[in-house]
C-alpha positions in Angstrom: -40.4 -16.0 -22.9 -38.0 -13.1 -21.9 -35.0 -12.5 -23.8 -31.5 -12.7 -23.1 -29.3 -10.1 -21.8 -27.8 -9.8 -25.2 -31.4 -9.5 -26.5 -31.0 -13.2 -27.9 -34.6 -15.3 -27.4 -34.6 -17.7 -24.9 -35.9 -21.0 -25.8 -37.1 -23.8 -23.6 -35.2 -27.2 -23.2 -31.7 -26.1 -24.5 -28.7 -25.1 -23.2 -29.0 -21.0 -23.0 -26.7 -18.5 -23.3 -25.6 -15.2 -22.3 -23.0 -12.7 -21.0 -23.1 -14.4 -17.2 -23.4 -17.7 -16.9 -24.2 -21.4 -18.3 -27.8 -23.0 -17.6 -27.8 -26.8 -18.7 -31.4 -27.9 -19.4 -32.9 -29.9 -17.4 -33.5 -33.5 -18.1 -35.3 -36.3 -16.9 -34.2 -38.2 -13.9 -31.6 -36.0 -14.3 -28.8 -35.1 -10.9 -26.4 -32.5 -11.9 -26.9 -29.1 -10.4 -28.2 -25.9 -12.0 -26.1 -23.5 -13.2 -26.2 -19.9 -14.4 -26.5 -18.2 -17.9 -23.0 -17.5 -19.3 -22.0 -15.9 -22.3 -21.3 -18.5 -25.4 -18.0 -16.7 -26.2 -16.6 -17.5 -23.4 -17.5 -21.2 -23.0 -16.0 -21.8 -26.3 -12.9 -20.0 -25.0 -12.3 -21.7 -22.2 -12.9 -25.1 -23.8 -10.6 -23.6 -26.5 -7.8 -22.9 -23.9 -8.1 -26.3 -22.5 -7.9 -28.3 -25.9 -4.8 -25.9 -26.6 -3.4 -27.2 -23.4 -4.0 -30.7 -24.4 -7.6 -30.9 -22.3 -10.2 -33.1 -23.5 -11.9 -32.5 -26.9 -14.7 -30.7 -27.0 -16.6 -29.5 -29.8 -17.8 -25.6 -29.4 -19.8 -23.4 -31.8 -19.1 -19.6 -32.2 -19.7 -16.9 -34.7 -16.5 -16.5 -36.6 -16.2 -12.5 -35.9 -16.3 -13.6 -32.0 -12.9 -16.0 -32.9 -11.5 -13.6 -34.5 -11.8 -11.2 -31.5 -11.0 -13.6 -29.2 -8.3 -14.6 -30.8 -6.8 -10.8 -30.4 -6.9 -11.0 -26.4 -3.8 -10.8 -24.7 -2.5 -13.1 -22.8 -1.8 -12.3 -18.8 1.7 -12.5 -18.5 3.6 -10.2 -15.3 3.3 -7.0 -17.3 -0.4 -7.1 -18.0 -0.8 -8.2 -14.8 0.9 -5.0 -13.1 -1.0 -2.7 -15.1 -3.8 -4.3 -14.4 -3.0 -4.8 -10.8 -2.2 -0.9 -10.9 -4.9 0.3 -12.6 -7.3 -1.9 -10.1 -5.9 -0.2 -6.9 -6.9 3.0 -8.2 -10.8 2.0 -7.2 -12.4 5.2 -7.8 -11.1 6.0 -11.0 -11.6 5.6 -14.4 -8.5 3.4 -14.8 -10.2 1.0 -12.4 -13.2 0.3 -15.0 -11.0 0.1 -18.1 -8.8 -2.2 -16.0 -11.9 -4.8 -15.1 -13.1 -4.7 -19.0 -9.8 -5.5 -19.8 -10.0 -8.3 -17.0 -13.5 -9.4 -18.4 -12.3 -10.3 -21.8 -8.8 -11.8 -20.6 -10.7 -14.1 -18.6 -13.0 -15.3 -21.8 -9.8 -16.9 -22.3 -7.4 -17.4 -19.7 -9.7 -17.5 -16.5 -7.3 -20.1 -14.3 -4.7 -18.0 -15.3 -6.0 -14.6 -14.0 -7.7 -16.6 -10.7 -4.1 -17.6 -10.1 -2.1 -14.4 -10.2 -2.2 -11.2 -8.3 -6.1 -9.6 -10.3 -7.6 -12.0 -8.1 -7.2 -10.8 -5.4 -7.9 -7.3 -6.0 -11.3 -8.2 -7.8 -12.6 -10.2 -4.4 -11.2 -6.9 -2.7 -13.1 -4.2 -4.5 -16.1 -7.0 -3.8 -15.5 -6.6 -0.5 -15.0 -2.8 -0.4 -18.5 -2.2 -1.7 -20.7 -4.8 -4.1 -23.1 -2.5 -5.0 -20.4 -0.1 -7.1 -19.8 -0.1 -10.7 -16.9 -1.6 -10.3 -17.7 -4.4 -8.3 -20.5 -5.2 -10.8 -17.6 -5.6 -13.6 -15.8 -7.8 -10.9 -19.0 -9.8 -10.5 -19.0 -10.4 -14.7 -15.2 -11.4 -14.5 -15.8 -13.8 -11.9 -18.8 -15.3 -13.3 -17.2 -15.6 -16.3 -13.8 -17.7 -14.4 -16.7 -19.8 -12.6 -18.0 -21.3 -16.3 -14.7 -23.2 -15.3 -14.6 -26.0 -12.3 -11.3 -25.0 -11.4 -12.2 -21.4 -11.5 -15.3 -21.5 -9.0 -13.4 -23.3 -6.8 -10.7 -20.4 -6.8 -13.4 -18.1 -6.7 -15.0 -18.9 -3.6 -11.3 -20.1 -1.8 -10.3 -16.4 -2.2 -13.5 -15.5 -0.4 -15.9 -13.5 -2.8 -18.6 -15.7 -1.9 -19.9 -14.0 2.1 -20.0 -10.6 0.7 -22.0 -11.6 -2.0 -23.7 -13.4 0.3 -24.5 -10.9 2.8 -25.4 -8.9 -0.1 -27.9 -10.9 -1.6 -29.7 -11.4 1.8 -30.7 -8.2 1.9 -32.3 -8.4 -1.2 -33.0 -4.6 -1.9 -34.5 -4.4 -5.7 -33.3 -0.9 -5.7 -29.5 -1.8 -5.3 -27.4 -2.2 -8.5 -25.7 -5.5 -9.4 -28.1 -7.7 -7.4 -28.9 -10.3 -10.4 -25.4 -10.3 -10.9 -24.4 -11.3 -7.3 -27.1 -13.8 -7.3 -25.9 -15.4 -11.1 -22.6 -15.3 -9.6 -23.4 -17.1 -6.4 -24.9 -19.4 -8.4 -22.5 -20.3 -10.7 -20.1 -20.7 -7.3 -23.1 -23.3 -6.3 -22.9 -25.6 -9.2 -19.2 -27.0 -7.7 -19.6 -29.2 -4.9 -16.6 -28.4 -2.9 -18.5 -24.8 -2.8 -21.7 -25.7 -1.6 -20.9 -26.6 2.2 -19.5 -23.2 2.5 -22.0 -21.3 0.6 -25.2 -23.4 2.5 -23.2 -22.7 6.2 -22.4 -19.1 5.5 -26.1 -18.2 4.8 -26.4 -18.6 0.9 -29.6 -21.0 1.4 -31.8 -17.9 3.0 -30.3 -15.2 1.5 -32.0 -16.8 -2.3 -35.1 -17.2 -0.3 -35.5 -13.6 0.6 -34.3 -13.2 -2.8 -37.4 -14.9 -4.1 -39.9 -13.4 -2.1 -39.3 -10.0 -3.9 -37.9 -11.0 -7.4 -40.8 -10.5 -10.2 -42.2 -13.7 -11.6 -40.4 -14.6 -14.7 -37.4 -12.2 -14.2 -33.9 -13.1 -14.4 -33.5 -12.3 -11.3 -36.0 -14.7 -9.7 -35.1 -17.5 -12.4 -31.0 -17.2 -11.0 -32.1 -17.6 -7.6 -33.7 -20.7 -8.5 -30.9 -21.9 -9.9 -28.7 -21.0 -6.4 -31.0 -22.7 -4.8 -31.2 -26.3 -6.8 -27.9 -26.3 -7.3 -27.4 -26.1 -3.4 -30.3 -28.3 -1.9 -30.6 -30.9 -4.6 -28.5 -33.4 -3.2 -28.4 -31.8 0.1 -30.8 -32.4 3.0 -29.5 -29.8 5.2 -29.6 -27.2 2.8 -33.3 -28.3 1.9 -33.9 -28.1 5.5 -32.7 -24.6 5.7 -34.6 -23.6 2.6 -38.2 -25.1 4.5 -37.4 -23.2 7.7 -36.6 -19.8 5.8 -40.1 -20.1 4.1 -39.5 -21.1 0.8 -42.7 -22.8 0.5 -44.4 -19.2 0.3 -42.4 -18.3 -2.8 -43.0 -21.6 -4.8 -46.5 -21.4 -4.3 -46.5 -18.5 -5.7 -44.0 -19.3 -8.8 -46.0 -22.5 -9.2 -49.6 -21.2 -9.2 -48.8 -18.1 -11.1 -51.3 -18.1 -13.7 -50.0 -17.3 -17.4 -46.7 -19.0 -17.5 -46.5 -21.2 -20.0 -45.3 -24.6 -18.8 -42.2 -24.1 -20.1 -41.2 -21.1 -18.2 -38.3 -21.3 -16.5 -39.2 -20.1 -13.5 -41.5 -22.1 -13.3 -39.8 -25.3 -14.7 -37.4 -24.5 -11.6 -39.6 -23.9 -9.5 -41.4 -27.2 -9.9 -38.3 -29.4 -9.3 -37.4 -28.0 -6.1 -40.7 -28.4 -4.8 -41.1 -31.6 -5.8 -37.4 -32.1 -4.2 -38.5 -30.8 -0.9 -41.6 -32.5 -0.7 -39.0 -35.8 0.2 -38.8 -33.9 3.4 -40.9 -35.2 6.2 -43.7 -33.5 6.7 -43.3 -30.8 3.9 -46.6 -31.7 2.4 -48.4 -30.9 5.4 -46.7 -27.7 5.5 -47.3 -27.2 2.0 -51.4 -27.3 2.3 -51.2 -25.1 5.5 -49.2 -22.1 3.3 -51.8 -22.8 0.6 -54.3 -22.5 2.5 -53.4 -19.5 4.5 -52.4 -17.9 0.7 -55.9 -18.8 -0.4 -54.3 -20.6 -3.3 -55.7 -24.3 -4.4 -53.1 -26.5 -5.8 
């Protein structure tokens, strides 16, 4: 088992967590959409936020120094947002990263608040500019962090972030900076249903495919682009149409046959259920023998 980005073990079964994104285990029989890994901290803040507002009740677990912490971030009202606004325009500076930490741990509590004021729109800007940057890689945290929220990923992806991180993705260079955090990002976006029309007709479908065929077994990398792709063809016949015709199958064979894994890999966990997903396709299982074959792999 790989560990967390935060170093943290990562065990099978459970909810996991760390500093990008929430992945719900996976259940039996089970219909809700894969999500990303997300940091704990800012799950309980948001459902902290919420209760304060008078949300539902939830009941969240977090160390008591990150409370504390928490409980010191300021909240974004119009002067934090013009220096941060000010600080953001300034995209080649060093005020420009301190500005999108500062942004980072606002949003651990207050993400519908910064996706409704004016940082928003510089953050999907600067993604635009250039996602490979620095900076945009802090932008793609913030916004992973506002999309833990429903609200938030649909804000997220109405502002437009999600077709430069889609054009991105597709080209699925290894030796580009930030590309697990596009794909975490673009998956969190997934998990919401309003996004996944958009995402699956602007390309999102084959640009985690190509992502798969180069990701290393086991990665993060390769176990988010899973997790893109169930949350968008699982209750989706188009987008599990478009995932066949971009030559998924290839991929999952080799996820699936990898030999090593434990059972409980993730990877290969994920990997499992969207095969078994397509393979309601007509005529998948046919296709699946012929790219077995031609891989000289027996399944």
């Amino acid at each position: 088992m790989e560990e967390g980005a935060d170093g943290t073990p990562r065990r099978a079964g459970a909810a996991r967590a760390s500093m990008t994104g929430l992945v719900p285990a996976p259940s039996a029989g089970a219909k809700a959409p894969a999500a990303g890994k997300a940091a704990a901290a800012a799950a309980a803040a948001a459902a902290a936020g919420a209760a304060a507002k008078g949300g539902e009740k939830t009941t969240t677990s977090m160390r008591s120094d990150e409370g504390a912490e928490l409980q010191k971030v300021e909240r974004p009202d119009e002067r934090v947002v013009t220096e941060i606004v000010g600080c953001l325009k300034m995209k080649n500076s060093m005020l420009a990263m301190g500005a999108c930490e500062r942004v980072k741990k606002i949003t651990r509590v207050y993400p519908l608040e910064v996706a409704n004021c004016a940082i928003m729109d510089e953050l999907i800007d600067i993604l635009k500019e250039g996602p490979a940057t620095p900076l945009a890689g802090s932008v793609m945290q913030a916004l992973s962090v506002m999309a833990l929220h429903p609200e938030g990923r649909q804000k997220v992806c109405r502002a437009g972030a999600s077709l430069p991180l889609i054009h991105f993705i597709r080209a699925a260079d290894l030796s580009r900076p930030n590309l697990d955090r596009g794909v975490t990002l673009l998956m969190n976006l997934a998990a919401d249903t309003s996004n996944r029309r958009s995402i699956r007709e602007h390309g999102g479908v084959e640009a985690l495919v190509e992502v798969l065929r180069v990701a290393p077994i086991s990665e993060p990398l390769m176990e988010h682009a899973l997790g893109g792709l169930h949350n968008l063809a699982l209750l989706d016949a188009k987008a599990k149409a478009r995932a066949l015709d971009a030559g998924i199958l290839g991929p999952l064979v080799r996820i699936t046959t990898a030999r090593g894994l434990p059972e409980t890999d993730m990877c290969a966990v994920r990997g499992r259920m969207i095969l078994t997903e397509l393979l309601k396709m007509p005529e998948t299982e046919e296709l699946l023998a012929a790219v077995a074959a031609e891989m000289g792999v027996k399944l």
